[in-house]
C-alpha positions in Angstrom: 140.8 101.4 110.4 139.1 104.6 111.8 138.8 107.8 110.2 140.3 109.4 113.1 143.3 107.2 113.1 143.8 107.7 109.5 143.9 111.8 109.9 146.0 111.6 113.0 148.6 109.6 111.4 148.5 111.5 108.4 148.9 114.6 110.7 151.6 112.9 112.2 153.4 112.7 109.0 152.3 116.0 107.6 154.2 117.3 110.6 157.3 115.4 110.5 157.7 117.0 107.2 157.8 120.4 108.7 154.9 122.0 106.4 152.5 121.9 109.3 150.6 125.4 108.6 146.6 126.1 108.9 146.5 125.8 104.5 148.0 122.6 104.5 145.7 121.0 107.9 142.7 122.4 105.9 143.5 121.1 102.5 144.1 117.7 104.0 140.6 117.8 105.9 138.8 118.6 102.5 140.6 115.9 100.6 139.9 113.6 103.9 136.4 114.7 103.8 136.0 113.6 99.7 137.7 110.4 100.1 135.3 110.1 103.7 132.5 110.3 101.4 133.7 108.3 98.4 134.1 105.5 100.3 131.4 105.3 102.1 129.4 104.9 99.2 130.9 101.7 97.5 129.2 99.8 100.3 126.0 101.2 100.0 126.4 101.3 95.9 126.9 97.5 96.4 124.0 96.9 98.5 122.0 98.0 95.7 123.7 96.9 93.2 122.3 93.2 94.4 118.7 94.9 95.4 118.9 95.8 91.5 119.6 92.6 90.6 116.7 90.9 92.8 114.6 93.1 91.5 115.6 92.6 87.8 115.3 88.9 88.1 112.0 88.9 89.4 110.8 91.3 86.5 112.0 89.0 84.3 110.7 85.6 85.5 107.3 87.2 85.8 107.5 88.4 82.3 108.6 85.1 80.9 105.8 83.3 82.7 103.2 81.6 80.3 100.1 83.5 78.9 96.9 83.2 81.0 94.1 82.3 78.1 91.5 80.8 80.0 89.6 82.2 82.6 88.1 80.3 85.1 84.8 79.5 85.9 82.1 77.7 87.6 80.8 74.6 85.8 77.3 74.2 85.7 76.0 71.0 85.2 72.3 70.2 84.6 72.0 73.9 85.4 73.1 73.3 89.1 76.4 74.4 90.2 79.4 72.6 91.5 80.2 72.0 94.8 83.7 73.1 93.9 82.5 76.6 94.2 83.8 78.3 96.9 80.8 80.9 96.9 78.0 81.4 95.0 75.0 83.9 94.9 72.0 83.0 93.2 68.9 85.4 92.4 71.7 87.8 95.5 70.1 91.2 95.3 73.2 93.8 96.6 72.1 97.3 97.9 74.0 100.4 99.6 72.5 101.8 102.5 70.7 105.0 102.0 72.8 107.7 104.1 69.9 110.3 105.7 70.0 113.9 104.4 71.7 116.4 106.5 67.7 118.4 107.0 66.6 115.2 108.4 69.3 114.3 111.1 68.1 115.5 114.3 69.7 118.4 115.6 71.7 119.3 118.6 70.3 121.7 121.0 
C-alpha cells in the first residue's frame, strides 16, 4: 500500500473523529515519518543480512582449506629443465632503463 494512501486514510479517520487541528496533522506526520523510515530499513537490513552471510561463509571455507606445505617448483633433471615449465630464463640478465637527467634533455626554445 502507498504511503500516501496510508496518511490520507488515516487523515480521513483523524477527521471523522473531530480532532482535526494543525498539532494533531503534525504529530501524525512525525510518527508517519518514523514508522516511513523504520520500515524501509527491514528490507535493506535483510539484504544484508544474506550479503553477511555470503561473506561469512566464504571466510570460513577459505580458512578451513588445507595447509599449503610444498611449494612448487621446476624439476630439473640431468641439470636440464622440464618441458612442463611454462617459462624459464636461463643466464636472463634484467635491467631498467636509464631515465636522462633533467640538464641533459634538450631544451625548448
Amino acid at each position: 500500500m502507498s504511503p500516501i494512501l496510508a496518511y490520507c486514510g488515516s487523515f480521513v479517520f483523524l477527521g471523522l473523529g473531530g480532532s482535526l487541528n494543525a498539532a494533531n496533522v503534525f504529530a501524525a506526520l512525525v510518527v508517519f515519518q518514523g514508522f516511513r523510515v523504520s520500515l524501509i530499513m527491514i528490507p535493506a537490513s535483510l539484504v544484508y543480512w544474506a550479503q553477511i552471510q555470503v561473506s561469512l561463509r566464504r571466510v570460513a571455507d577459505f580458512l578451513l582449506q588445507p595447509e599449503v606445505t610444498a611449494i612448487a617448483s621446476i624439476p630439473v633433471v640431468d641439470g636440464v629443465y622440464s618441458s612442463r615449465a611454462a617459462l624459464i630464463f636461463d643466464s636472463a640478465v634484467f635491467k631498467w632503463h636509464a631515465l636522462k637527467s633533467v640538464e641533459s634533455a634538450p631544451k625548448d626554445s
